[in-house]
N, C-alpha and C positions, 0 to 999 in steps of 0.2 A: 322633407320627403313625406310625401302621405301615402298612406294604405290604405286599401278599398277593401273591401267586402262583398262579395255576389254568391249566388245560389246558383247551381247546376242541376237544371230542372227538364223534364220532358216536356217537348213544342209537338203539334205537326208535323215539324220540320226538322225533329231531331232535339239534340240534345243541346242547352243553350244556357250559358253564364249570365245571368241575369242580377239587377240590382236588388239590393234588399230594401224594405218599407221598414221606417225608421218611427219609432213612437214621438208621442209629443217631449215624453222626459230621456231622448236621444238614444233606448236601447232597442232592438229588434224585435221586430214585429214578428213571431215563429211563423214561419211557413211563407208569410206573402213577400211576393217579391214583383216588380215592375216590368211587363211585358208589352212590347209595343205601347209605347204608353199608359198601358191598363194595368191595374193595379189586381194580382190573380194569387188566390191562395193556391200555392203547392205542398204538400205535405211529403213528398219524395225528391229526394236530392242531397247532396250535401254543399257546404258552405266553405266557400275560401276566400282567404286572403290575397291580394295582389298588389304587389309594387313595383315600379324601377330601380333598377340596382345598376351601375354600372354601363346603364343604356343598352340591358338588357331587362326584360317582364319578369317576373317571377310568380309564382303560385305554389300556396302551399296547402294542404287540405285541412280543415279544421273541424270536422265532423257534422254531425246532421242535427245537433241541438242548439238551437239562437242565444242562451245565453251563456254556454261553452265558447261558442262562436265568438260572441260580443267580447267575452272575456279574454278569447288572444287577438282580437285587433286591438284593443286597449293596450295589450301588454307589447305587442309588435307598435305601437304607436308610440310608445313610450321610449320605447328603445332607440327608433331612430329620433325622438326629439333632443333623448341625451347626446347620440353622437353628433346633431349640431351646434348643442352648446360648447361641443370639443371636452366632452366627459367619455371617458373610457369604459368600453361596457362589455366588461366579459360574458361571456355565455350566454348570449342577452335573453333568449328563450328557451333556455335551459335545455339539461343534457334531453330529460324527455322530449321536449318538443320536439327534436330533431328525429324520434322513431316515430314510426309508424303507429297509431292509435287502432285496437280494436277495433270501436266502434265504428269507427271512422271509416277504416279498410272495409268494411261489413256491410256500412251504408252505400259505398262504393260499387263494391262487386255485387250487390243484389240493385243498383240502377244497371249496370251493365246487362243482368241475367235477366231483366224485365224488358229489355229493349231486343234483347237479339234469339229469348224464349220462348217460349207458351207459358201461357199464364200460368197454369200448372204445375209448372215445373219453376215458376219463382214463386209460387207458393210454399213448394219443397222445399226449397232453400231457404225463403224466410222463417218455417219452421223448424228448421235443422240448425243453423245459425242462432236464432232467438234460445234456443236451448241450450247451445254451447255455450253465449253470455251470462247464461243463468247459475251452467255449473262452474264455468271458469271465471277468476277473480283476477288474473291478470289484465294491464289496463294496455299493455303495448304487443304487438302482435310478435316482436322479436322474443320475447320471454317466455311463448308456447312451448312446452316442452311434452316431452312420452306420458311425462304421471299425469299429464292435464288431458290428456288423449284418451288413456285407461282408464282418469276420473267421471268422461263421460259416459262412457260404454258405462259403468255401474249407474251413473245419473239415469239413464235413460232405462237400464233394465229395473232398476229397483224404486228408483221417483216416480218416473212416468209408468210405467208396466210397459213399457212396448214390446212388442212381438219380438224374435229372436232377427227376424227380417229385418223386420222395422229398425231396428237397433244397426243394424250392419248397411241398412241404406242411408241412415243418418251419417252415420259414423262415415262414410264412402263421402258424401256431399261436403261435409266440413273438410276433409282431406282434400277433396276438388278447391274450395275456398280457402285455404293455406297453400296450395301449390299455387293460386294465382297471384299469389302474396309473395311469392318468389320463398316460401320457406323449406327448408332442405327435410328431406323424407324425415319422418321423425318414429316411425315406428317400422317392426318386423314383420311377419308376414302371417307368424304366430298372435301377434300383436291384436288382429282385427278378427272383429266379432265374428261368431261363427252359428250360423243358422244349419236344420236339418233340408235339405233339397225333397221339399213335398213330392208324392206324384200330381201332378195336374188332376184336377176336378172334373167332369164332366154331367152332363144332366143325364137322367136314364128318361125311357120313354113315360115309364107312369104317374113322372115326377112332372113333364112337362104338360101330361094329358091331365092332371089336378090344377095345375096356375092357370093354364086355358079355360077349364069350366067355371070359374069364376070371374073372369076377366070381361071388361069391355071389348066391345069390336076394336076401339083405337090401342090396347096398349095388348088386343093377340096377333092385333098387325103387326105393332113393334116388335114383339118378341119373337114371330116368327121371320122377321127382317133379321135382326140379330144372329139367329140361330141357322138362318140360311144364305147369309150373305157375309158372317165374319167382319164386318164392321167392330171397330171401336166405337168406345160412348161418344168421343169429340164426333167423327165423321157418320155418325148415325144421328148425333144432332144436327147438321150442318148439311146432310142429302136433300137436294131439291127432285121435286117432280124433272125436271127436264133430265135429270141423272139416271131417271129408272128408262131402259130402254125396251119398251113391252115388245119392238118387232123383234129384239136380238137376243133375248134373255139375258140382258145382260148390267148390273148396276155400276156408277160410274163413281170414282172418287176423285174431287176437283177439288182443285184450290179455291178458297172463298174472297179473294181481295174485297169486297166492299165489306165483310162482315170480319176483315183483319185475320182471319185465320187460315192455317197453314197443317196439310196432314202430316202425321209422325212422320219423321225419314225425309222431310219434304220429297215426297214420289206419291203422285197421284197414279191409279189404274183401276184396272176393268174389272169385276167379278161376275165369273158367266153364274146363275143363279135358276134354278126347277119353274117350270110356269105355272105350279104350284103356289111358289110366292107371289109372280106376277098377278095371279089371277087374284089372290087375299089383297094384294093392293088397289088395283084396281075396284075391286067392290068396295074396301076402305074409302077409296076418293069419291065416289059415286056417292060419299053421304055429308060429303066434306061443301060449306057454301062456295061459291065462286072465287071467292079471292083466297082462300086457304088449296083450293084444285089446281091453281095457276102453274102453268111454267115454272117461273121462278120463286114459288111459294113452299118455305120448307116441308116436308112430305110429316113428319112428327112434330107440331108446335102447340102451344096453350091456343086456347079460345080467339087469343086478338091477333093468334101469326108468328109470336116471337119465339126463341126457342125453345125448349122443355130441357128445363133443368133438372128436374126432378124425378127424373125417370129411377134411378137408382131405387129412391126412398118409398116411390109407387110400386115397382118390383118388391119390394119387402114386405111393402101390405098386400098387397095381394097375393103372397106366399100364407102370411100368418093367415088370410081369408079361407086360403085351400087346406087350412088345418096343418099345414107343413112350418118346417124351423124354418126361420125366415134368414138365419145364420147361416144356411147353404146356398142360399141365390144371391147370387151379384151378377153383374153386368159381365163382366169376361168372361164368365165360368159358358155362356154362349159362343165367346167367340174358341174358345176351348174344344168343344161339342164339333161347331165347325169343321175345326182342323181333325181331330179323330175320325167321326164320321166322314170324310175322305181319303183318309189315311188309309183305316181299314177297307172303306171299300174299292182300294186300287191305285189313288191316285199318286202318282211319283213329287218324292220331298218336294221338287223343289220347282212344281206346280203351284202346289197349296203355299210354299213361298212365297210365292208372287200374288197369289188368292190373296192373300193377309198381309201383307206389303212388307213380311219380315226382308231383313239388311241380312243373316247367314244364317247358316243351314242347323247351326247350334240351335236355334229361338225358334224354331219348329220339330228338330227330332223331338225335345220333353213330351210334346204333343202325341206321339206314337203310341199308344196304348195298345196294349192285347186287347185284342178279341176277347166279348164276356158273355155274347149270346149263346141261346141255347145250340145251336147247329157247332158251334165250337166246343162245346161240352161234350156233343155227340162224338166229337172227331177224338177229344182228351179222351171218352171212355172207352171208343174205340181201339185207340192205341195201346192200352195197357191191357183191354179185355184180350189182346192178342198173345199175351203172355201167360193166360190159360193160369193164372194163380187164382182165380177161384175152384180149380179141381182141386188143388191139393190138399192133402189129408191135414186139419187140426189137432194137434195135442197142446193139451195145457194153453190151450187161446193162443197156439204160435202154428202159423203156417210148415209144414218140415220142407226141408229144400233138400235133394239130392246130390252132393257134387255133381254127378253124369248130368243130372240138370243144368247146371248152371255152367258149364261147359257144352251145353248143346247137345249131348249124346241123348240117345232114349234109354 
């Protein structure tokens, strides 16, 4: 009986068990394997074994390193040559082989979260993951226990320094990647990291009227896109001119298929947006050459068209340029701004819902802030000036209050 070896790799066309490329001294070549004929380095996948058993296929996963790999088709090959020379072979790949491997499971469910995610969000994961291998020394996924849970939360808050957040979103993703592993809840409710719930950040006027005085025309078009139209960084990279609708005021959020992406919530929609903006964009385009103006030409790209990755790290210098912390400006803290500024001025939750393409009404109340203008002041001093406590007489720096007062009598 022979055993094979193939790699499960991404195609065009999906996901594909492909052969492996074999060195000249018969061990595995890491990463390349044969595709259509052609011989293509993959470096994502994992490697398995495959035989006949019984006039049934079989497969077993053996992890995402070629000389791991190499190492149990040797030892699966060995096993069945004993049972034809009619040698008896107990436990033939022993009691481990038969669990589930770490790694292995790991390499698995981060191809799975690359194929059916945003890039993004298998970034998350391979971050989160890559760090629980570092703290946890178990090598089989069965042998996860609570202490190895609570070893990481301390990993993360005291190795890494990460944010109390950060800490409890990691912690949140490795628990997603143990439930797909079929493993039974392992901690209590007490158990998981616990962060303080910030209030939402918003820009104030004089903050935003400093970034602008030093900015390019291209990136106070950006910002004031941002800030009036509630975009995310992905779908504010990915807006084309034909998306802005100057007759309707109105910006579009589309799915990209030739450029493979997909917006949050998969739900594309409309944001009616001030002609304010339109007009800033339009003078923007009016400096733009031909082929950056285009229809289908993304509305914010580099020099040669392609996206603008960098927009984050440009926002930063050109905070530290307005003389301001550059530690207060990020990219959402507009789409923030957004949702308040409609908020207060009238608009119903669950408007500005659909404005911002939130899924429930949870993920935009945070956004509801009080009122901090001056007209709101007027009304707070108003209210209290009506309670007439600055007549009353001070002694000893304390206001006296009358009972009959405070029961309303004169």
């Amino acid at each position: 009986m022979e055993v094979n070896i193939t790699k499960r790799i991404d195609t065009p066309d999906g996901r594909r068990f492909c052969k492996v490329i074999f060195t000249p001294n018969g061990r595995i070549k890491p990463d390349w394997v044969e595709v259509d004929d052609r011989q293509e380095r993959h470096p994502e996948g994992v490697y398995y074994l495959d035989w006949t058993e019984d006039g049934q296929r079989k497969r077993m996963a053996v992890g995402s390193d070629a000389t791991a790999a190499y190492n149990s088709l040797k030892k699966k090959q060995s096993e069945f040559d004993a049972i034809a020379r009619g040698l008896i072979v107990t436990d033939p790949m022993g009691e481990e082989d038969t669990r589930l491997r770490l790694r292995a499971a790991k390499s698995e469910f981060l191809e799975d979260i690359q194929l059916s995610r945003q890039r993004k969000t298998w970034l998350g994961y391979c971050l989160s993951l890559s760090y629980f291998t570092q703290c946890c020394s178990k090598t089989y996924v069965e042998e996860i226990d609570r202490k190895d849970l609570l070893r990481f939360v301390v990993f993360l808050r005291d190795e890494r320094e990460l944010a109390p957040r950060t800490v409890h979103n990691k912690f949140a993703e490795v628990l997603t990647f143990l439930a797909a592993q079929g493993v039974p809840k392992l901690v209590s409710k007490n158990d998981r990291p616990r962060f303080v719930d910030q209030e939402v950040e918003i820009y104030e006027d004089h903050e935003l009227l400093r970034l602008h005085s030093v900015c390019s025309l291209y990136h106070s078009t950006q910002y004031d896109f941002y800030l009036m139209s509630g975009f995310r960084e992905q779908e504010t990279m990915h807006v084309q001119w034909e998306n802005i609708r100057f007759n309707s005021n109105v910006v579009e959020m589309r799915w990209k298929p030739l450029a493979r992406w997909m917006p949050k919530a998969y739900k594309e929609r409309e944001v009616p947006v001030p002609t304010l903006l339109l007009d800033r964009l339009d003078n923007y385009r009016r400096t733009l050459p031909a082929s950056r103006a285009s229809d289908k030409a993304l509305v914010f790209s580099t020099a040669n068209g392609t996206r603008d990755t960098h927009m984050l790290r440009a926002l930063k210098r050109n905070a530290k340029k307005s003389a301001q912390d550059q530690d207060a400006f990020w990219l959402h803290k507009f789409r923030a701004t957004f949702a308040t500024t409609h908020l207060q001025a009238g608009v119903d939750l669950r408007t500005v819902m659909t404005w911002m393409g939130q899924t429930n009404l949870e993920s935009i109340i945070r956004y509801l802030k009080p009122a901090r203008n001056s007209t709101m002041i007027e009304k707070v001093n108003a209210n209290f000036a009506a309670q007439e406590r600055s007549q009353l007489p001070i002694v000893n720096g304390q206001a006296q209050v009358s009972p009959q007062s405070l029961l309303g009598n004169p």
